[in-house]
C-alpha positions as CSV (number, residue, x, y, z in Angstrom):
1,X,31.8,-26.6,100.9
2,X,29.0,-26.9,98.7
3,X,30.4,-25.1,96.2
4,X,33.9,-26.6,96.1
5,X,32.5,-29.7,95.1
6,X,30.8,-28.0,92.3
7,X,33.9,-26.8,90.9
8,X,35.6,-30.4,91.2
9,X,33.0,-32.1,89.8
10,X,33.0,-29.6,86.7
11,X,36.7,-29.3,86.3
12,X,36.4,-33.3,86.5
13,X,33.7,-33.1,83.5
14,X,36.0,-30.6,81.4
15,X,38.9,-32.8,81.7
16,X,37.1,-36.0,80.8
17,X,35.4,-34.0,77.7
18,X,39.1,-33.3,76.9
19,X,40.7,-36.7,77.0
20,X,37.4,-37.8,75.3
21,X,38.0,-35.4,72.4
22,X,41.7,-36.7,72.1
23,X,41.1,-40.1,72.5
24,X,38.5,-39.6,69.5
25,X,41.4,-37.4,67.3
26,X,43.7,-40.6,68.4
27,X,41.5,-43.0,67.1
28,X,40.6,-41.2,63.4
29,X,44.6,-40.3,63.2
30,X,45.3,-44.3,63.7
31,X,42.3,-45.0,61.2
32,X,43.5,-42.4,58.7
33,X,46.8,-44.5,58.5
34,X,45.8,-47.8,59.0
35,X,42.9,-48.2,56.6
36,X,44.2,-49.5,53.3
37,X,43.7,-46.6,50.0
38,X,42.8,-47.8,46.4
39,X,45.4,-47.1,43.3
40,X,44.3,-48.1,39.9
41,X,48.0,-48.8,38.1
42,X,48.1,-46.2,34.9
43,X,50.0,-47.1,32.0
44,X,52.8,-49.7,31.2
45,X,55.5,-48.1,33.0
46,X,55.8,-50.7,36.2
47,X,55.2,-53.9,33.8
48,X,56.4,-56.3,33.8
49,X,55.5,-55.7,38.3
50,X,52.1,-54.2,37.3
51,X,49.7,-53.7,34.6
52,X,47.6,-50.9,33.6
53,X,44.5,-52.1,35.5
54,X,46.2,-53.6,38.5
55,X,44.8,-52.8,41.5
56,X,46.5,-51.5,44.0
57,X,46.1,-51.2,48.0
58,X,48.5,-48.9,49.8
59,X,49.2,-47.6,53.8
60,X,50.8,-44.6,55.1
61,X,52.2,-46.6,58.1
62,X,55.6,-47.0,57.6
63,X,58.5,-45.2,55.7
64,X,59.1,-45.9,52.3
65,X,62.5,-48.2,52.0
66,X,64.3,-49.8,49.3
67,X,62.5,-51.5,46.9
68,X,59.2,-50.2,48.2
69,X,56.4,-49.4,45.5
70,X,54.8,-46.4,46.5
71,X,52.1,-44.1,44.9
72,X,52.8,-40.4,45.6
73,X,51.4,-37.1,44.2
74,X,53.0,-35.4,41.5
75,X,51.8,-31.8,40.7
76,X,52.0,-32.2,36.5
77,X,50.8,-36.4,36.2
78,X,48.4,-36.7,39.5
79,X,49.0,-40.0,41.7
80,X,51.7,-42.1,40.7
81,X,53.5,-45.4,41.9
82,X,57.1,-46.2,41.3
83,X,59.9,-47.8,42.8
84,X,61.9,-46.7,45.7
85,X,65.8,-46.7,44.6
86,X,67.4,-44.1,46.8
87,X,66.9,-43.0,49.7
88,X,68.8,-39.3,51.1
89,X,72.2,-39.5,51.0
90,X,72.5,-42.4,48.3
91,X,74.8,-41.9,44.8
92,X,72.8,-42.8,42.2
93,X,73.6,-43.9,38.7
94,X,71.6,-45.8,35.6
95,X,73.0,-47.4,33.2
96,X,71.7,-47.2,29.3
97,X,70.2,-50.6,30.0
98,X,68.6,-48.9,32.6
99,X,70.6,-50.8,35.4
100,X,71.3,-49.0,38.6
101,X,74.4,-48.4,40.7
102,X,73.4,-47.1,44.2
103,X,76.5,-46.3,46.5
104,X,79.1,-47.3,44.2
105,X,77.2,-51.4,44.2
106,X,75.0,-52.8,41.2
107,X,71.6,-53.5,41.9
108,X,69.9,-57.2,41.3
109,X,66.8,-56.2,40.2
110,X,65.3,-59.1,38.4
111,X,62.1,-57.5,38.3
112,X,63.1,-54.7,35.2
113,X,62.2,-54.9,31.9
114,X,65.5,-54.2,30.3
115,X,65.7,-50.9,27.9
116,X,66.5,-52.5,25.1
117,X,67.5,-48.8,22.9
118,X,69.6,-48.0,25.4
119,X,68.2,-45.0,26.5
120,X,67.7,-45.1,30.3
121,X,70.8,-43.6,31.5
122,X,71.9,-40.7,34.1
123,X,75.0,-39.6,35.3
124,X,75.4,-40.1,39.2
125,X,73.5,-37.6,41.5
126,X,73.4,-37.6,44.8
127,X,69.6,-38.3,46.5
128,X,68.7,-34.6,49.0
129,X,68.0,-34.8,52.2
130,X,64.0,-35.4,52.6
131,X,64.1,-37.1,48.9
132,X,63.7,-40.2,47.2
133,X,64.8,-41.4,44.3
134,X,62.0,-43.4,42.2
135,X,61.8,-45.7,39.1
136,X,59.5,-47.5,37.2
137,X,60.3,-51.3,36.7
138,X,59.5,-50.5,32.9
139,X,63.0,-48.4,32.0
140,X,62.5,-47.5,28.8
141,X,58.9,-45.7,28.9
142,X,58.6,-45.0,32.5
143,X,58.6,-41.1,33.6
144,X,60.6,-41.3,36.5
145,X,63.3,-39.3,38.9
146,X,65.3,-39.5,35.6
147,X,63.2,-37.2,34.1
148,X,63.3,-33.6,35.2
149,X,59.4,-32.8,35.3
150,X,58.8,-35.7,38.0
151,X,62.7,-35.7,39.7
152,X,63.2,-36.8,43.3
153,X,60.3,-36.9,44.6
154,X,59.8,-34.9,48.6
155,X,59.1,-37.8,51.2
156,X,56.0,-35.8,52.2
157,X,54.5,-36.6,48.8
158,X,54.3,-40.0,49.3
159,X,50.9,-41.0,50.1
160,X,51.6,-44.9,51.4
161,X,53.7,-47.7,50.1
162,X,52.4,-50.4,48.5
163,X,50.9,-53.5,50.4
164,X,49.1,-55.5,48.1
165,X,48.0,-55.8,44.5
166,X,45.6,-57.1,42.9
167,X,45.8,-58.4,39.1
168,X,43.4,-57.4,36.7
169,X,42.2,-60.0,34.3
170,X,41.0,-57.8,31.2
Protein backbone atom coordinates (compact mmCIF):
# COMPACT_ATOMS: atom_id res chain seq x y z
CA UNK A 1 0.00 0.00 0.00
CA UNK A 2 2.92 1.93 1.01
CA UNK A 3 4.45 1.74 -1.98
CA UNK A 4 1.57 2.52 -4.30
CA UNK A 5 1.36 5.79 -2.89
CA UNK A 6 5.00 6.27 -3.58
CA UNK A 7 4.51 5.67 -7.18
CA UNK A 8 1.42 8.21 -7.27
CA UNK A 9 2.98 10.78 -5.53
CA UNK A 10 6.08 10.51 -8.03
CA UNK A 11 4.24 10.10 -11.21
CA UNK A 12 2.22 13.22 -9.68
CA UNK A 13 5.74 15.13 -9.42
CA UNK A 14 6.94 14.01 -13.07
CA UNK A 15 3.76 15.28 -14.52
CA UNK A 16 3.77 18.55 -12.74
CA UNK A 17 7.67 18.95 -13.73
CA UNK A 18 6.20 18.42 -17.25
CA UNK A 19 3.41 20.93 -17.45
CA UNK A 20 5.91 23.21 -15.54
CA UNK A 21 8.48 22.85 -18.36
CA UNK A 22 5.66 23.59 -20.98
CA UNK A 23 4.10 26.21 -19.37
CA UNK A 24 7.78 27.83 -19.17
CA UNK A 25 8.38 26.97 -23.30
CA UNK A 26 4.66 28.67 -23.53
CA UNK A 27 5.57 31.63 -21.86
CA UNK A 28 9.23 32.45 -23.74
CA UNK A 29 7.34 31.35 -27.21
CA UNK A 30 4.51 34.16 -26.31
CA UNK A 31 7.50 36.50 -25.24
CA UNK A 32 9.60 35.70 -28.25
CA UNK A 33 6.53 37.15 -30.35
CA UNK A 34 5.19 39.67 -28.38
CA UNK A 35 8.20 41.71 -27.40
CA UNK A 36 8.70 44.48 -29.83
CA UNK A 37 12.46 44.12 -32.16
CA UNK A 38 14.50 47.29 -33.19
CA UNK A 39 15.09 48.15 -37.07
CA UNK A 40 17.23 51.05 -37.91
CA UNK A 41 15.70 52.24 -41.55
CA UNK A 42 18.85 51.93 -44.24
CA UNK A 43 18.84 54.13 -47.05
CA UNK A 44 16.36 56.37 -48.95
CA UNK A 45 14.38 53.71 -50.48
CA UNK A 46 11.00 53.92 -48.15
CA UNK A 47 11.10 57.96 -48.15
CA UNK A 48 9.17 59.74 -48.29
CA UNK A 49 7.35 56.84 -45.31
CA UNK A 50 10.82 56.58 -43.58
CA UNK A 51 14.15 57.98 -43.45
CA UNK A 52 17.51 56.57 -43.14
CA UNK A 53 17.70 56.85 -39.33
CA UNK A 54 14.10 56.08 -38.52
CA UNK A 55 13.56 53.90 -36.00
CA UNK A 56 11.71 51.24 -36.29
CA UNK A 57 9.73 48.70 -33.83
CA UNK A 58 8.36 45.52 -35.34
CA UNK A 59 6.27 42.02 -33.98
CA UNK A 60 6.00 38.71 -35.36
CA UNK A 61 2.38 38.41 -34.19
CA UNK A 62 0.33 38.66 -36.96
CA UNK A 63 0.60 37.96 -40.82
CA UNK A 64 1.85 40.40 -43.02
CA UNK A 65 -1.27 42.03 -45.12
CA UNK A 66 -1.57 44.66 -47.55
CA UNK A 67 0.06 47.67 -47.08
CA UNK A 68 2.07 46.23 -44.15
CA UNK A 69 5.74 47.46 -43.67
CA UNK A 70 7.71 44.61 -42.74
CA UNK A 71 11.53 44.05 -42.22
CA UNK A 72 12.60 40.52 -43.52
CA UNK A 73 15.91 38.84 -44.12
CA UNK A 74 17.48 38.82 -47.36
CA UNK A 75 20.49 36.57 -47.89
CA UNK A 76 22.63 39.26 -50.29
CA UNK A 77 21.45 42.97 -48.38
CA UNK A 78 20.78 41.59 -44.58
CA UNK A 79 17.45 42.91 -42.87
CA UNK A 80 15.26 44.92 -44.90
CA UNK A 81 11.76 46.65 -44.63
CA UNK A 82 9.48 47.20 -47.51
CA UNK A 83 6.04 47.30 -48.43
CA UNK A 84 3.62 44.56 -48.67
CA UNK A 85 1.87 44.63 -52.30
CA UNK A 86 0.88 41.15 -53.06
CA UNK A 87 0.02 38.60 -51.27
CA UNK A 88 -0.07 34.57 -53.01
CA UNK A 89 -2.16 34.36 -55.68
CA UNK A 90 -2.34 38.27 -56.61
CA UNK A 91 -1.40 39.57 -60.56
CA UNK A 92 0.89 42.06 -60.17
CA UNK A 93 1.88 44.88 -62.45
CA UNK A 94 4.06 48.48 -62.09
CA UNK A 95 3.82 50.93 -64.10
CA UNK A 96 6.94 53.13 -65.34
CA UNK A 97 5.79 55.67 -62.82
CA UNK A 98 6.06 52.99 -60.58
CA UNK A 99 2.20 52.69 -59.97
CA UNK A 100 0.79 49.35 -59.23
CA UNK A 101 -2.06 47.26 -60.64
CA UNK A 102 -2.87 44.32 -58.31
CA UNK A 103 -5.80 41.97 -59.61
CA UNK A 104 -6.54 43.77 -62.63
CA UNK A 105 -7.44 47.32 -59.99
CA UNK A 106 -5.03 50.49 -59.60
CA UNK A 107 -3.64 50.98 -56.29
CA UNK A 108 -4.16 54.53 -54.34
CA UNK A 109 -1.00 54.78 -52.79
CA UNK A 110 -0.53 58.34 -51.82
CA UNK A 111 2.31 57.44 -49.89
CA UNK A 112 5.03 56.86 -53.21
CA UNK A 113 7.37 59.06 -54.31
CA UNK A 114 6.60 59.03 -57.96
CA UNK A 115 9.63 57.72 -60.47
CA UNK A 116 9.97 60.49 -62.19
CA UNK A 117 12.57 58.68 -65.27
CA UNK A 118 10.16 56.37 -65.73
CA UNK A 119 11.93 53.45 -64.80
CA UNK A 120 9.92 51.37 -62.28
CA UNK A 121 8.08 49.13 -64.42
CA UNK A 122 7.36 45.10 -64.65
CA UNK A 123 5.26 43.20 -66.70
CA UNK A 124 2.44 41.30 -64.61
CA UNK A 125 3.58 38.21 -62.59
CA UNK A 126 1.65 36.27 -60.66
CA UNK A 127 2.61 36.31 -56.54
CA UNK A 128 3.72 31.99 -55.53
CA UNK A 129 2.09 30.38 -53.08
CA UNK A 130 4.03 31.11 -49.59
CA UNK A 131 5.32 34.60 -51.36
CA UNK A 132 4.97 38.11 -51.04
CA UNK A 133 5.38 40.67 -53.15
CA UNK A 134 7.33 43.89 -51.65
CA UNK A 135 8.07 47.48 -52.61
CA UNK A 136 9.77 50.32 -51.33
CA UNK A 137 7.54 53.57 -51.14
CA UNK A 138 10.70 55.18 -52.95
CA UNK A 139 10.11 53.64 -56.73
CA UNK A 140 12.81 54.82 -58.40
CA UNK A 141 15.91 53.72 -56.05
CA UNK A 142 14.34 51.16 -54.01
CA UNK A 143 15.71 47.36 -54.47
CA UNK A 144 12.62 45.58 -54.33
CA UNK A 145 10.53 42.21 -55.70
CA UNK A 146 11.20 44.08 -59.06
CA UNK A 147 14.56 43.31 -58.86
CA UNK A 148 15.69 39.80 -59.46
CA UNK A 149 18.41 39.54 -56.56
CA UNK A 150 15.78 40.40 -53.79
CA UNK A 151 12.30 38.90 -55.84
CA UNK A 152 9.31 37.74 -53.82
CA UNK A 153 10.32 37.41 -50.80
CA UNK A 154 9.31 33.55 -48.75
CA UNK A 155 6.68 34.46 -45.96
CA UNK A 156 9.03 32.64 -43.53
CA UNK A 157 11.64 35.42 -44.08
CA UNK A 158 9.64 37.92 -42.63
CA UNK A 159 10.81 38.67 -39.26
CA UNK A 160 7.59 40.99 -37.93
CA UNK A 161 5.59 43.74 -39.53
CA UNK A 162 5.99 46.97 -38.66
CA UNK A 163 4.19 48.56 -35.48
CA UNK A 164 5.65 51.79 -34.82
CA UNK A 165 8.28 54.19 -35.91
CA UNK A 166 10.08 56.49 -34.61
CA UNK A 167 11.55 59.65 -36.55
CA UNK A 168 14.95 60.60 -36.36
CA UNK A 169 15.79 64.13 -36.02
CA UNK A 170 19.44 64.33 -37.46
Amino acid sequence: MERRCKRKTTKQNTVLKLLSIASLILAAAIVVLLIPRQYIVKGLSMEPTLSEGDCLYYTRFRTPGYGDLVVFQQHEYGLMVKRVIGLPGDRIAVNADGSVIRNGEPLIEPYIETDMLGNSSIEEIDVEEGKLFVLGDNRAVSIDSRDARIGQISIQSVLGSVDKAVRSFK
